[in-house]
N, C-alpha and C positions, 0 to 999 in steps of 0.2 A: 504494500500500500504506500503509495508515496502522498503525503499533505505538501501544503504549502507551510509556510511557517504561520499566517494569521490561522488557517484552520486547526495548526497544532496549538497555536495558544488561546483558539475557544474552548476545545479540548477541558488543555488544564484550567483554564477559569473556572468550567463548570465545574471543578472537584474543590473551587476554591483557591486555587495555586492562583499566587499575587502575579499576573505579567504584565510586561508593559504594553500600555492602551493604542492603540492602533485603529484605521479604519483602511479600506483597501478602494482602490481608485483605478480606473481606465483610460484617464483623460486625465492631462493638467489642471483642466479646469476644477473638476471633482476632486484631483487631489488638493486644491487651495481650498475647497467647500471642508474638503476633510481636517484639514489642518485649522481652519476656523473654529471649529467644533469642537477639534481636542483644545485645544486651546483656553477656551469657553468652561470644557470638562474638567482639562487640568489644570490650567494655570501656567501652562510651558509656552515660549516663546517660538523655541527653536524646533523643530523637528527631522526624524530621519526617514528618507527614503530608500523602502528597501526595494527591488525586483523579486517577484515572485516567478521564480524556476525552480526547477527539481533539480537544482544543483549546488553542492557545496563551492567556495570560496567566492561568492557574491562580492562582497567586497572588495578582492582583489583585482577581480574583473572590472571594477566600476559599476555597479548597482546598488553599492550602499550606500550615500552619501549625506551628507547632515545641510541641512540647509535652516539660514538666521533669521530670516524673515519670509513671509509669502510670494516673494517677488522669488523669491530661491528657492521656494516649493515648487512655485511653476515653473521656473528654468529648468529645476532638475530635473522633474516629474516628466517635462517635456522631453527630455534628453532620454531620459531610462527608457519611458515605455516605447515600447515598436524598435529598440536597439535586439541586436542579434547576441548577449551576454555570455562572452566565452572565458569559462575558467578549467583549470584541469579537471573538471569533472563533467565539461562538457563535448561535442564533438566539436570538432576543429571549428566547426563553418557557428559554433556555438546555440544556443536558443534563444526563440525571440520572445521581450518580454511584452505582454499585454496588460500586465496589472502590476502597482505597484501599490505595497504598504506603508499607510505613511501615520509612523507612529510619532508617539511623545518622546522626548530628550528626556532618557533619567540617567543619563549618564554628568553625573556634577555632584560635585562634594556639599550636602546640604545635612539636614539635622539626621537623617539618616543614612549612609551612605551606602549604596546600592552596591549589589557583587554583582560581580559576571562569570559566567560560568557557559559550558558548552558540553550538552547532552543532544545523545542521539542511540536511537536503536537501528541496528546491522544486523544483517543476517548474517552467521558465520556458516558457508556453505560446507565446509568440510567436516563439520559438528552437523550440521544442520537444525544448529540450532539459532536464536533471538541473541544477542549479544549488546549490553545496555552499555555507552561508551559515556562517561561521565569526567570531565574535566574543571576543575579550577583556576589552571593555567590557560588563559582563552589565548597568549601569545602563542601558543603553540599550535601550532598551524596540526593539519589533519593527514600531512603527507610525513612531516616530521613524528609524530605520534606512531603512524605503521611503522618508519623508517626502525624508529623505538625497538617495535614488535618485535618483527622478523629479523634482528640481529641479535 
């Protein structure tokens, strides 16, 4: 089953797991309606836009970016969606994005300060079994992490 990351974090909401608030967008302009909203909801100035592909290293690629006001919501927004987002985990010619998540900035040193952390389930095919990959260290990239493994 592969989600996007806003369907993995309705997921965990509904069990109660605290994530950050996000709405999901097709259009620039929907992504500034969205960002108004969280805004409104949260109090946050800034926000992140992510791409939604079935693919790890978004960010490396250019699909995650932070934008400071609305005017860099819609630049981004505009720039992401309908881009072809190629990271090592996609194919060369990469995927195209059509929707992007555009959540709240909780990344800031404030009266509580937020961790980050990087969970994911893997099939481990030669078990065949679910493999729950749970991280602390989110510098640590996902190709460095196997590199880890298999030596």
């Amino acid at each position: 089953m592969n989600l996007h990351e806003y369907q993995g974090k309705e997921i965990l909401a509904g069990y109660g797991v605290t994530v950050q608030r996000g709405k999901v967008a097709t259009t620039a302009a929907e992504a500034v309606e969205a960002a108004k909203a969280l805004t409104e909801e949260t109090g946050t100035g800034w926000h992140v836009i992510k791409a939604q592909v079935h693919a790890g290293g978004r960010g490396k690629g250019g699909g995650v970016k932070l934008a400071k006001n609305l005017d860099e919501v819609n630049e981004i927004a505009g720039q992401i969606i309908g881009m072809d987002l190629v990271t090592p985990q996609t194919p060369p010619e990469g995927k195209r994005v059509h929707q992007v998540l555009v959540a709240e900035d909780v990344y800031y040193p404030g009266d509580s300060e937020p961790e980050e952390f990087y969970m994911s389930v893997l099939l481990d095919r030669a078990a065949g079994k679910n493999m729950i990959m749970y991280l602390q260290k989110v510098e640590w990239t996902l190709r460095l992490l196997l590199k880890k493994l298999h030596t």
